[in-house]
Steps between C-alpha positions, in 0.01 A plus 500: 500500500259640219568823347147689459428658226215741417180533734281273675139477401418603848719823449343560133173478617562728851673755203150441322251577783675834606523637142081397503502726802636811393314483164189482748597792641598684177229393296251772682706781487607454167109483403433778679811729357360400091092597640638883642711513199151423281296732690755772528557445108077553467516840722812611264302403197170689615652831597659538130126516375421735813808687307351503192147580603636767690641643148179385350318731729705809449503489134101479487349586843352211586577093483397255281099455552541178344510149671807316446551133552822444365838619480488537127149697499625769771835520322342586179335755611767705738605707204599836490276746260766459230450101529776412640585266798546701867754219627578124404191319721570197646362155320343362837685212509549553913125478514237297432194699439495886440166720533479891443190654624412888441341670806285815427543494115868527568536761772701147701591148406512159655788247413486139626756213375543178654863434598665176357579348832402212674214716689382656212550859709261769377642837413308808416564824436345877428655853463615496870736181504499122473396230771544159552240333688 
């Protein structure tokens, strides 16, 4: 009689096949847990300028009437009359583009970022809330 040791190759490679079927079935899931997690992480990002516009807004009565297409230019100028910062602003590093548009000569605003994920998800935003689209 021979005494087995260890596995067959047929046993190593049925082993092999199921562990490539559950990473099939992972895979997705997993991909689609990191793209909510980037878009919700773009929403999160977007309502702390809402925040600080909101400030903005109450300190002089209206909103920037400036264009903004970075992070950097709208940050510099959401400063309270005493020049200093309303709140730590993000650094946009959950989106990929970042546009502020005045509407009326700063009576409303319109926010729109691009969300990191796969999709590239739009988000905007105004006084009233944030959407993703």
């Amino acid at each position: 009689m021979r005494k087995q040791r260890g596995f067959t190759l047929v046993e190593l490679l049925v082993v092999i096949v199921v562990l490539g079927i559950i990473a099939l079935i992972a895979m997705p899931r997993f991909l689609e847990a990191r793209d909510r997690a980037s878009v919700t992480s773009a929403v999160a990002d977007v309502d702390h300028f809402r925040k600080a516009l909101a400030v903005y807004e109450v300190d002089y009565g209206t909103f920037p009437a400036s264009n903004f297409g970075s992070v950097a230019g709208i940050a510099g100028a959401l400063v309270d009359p005493s020049g200093n910062d309303y709140m730590i602003l993000p650094d946009g590093q959950n989106f990929t583009a970042f546009t502020y548009t005045p509407i009326n000569n700063g009576e409303s605003y319109q926010i729109e970022v691009t969300a990191t994920d796969h999709r590239s998800t739009p988000v905007t935003a105004d006084p009233m809330g944030t959407a993703v689209q």
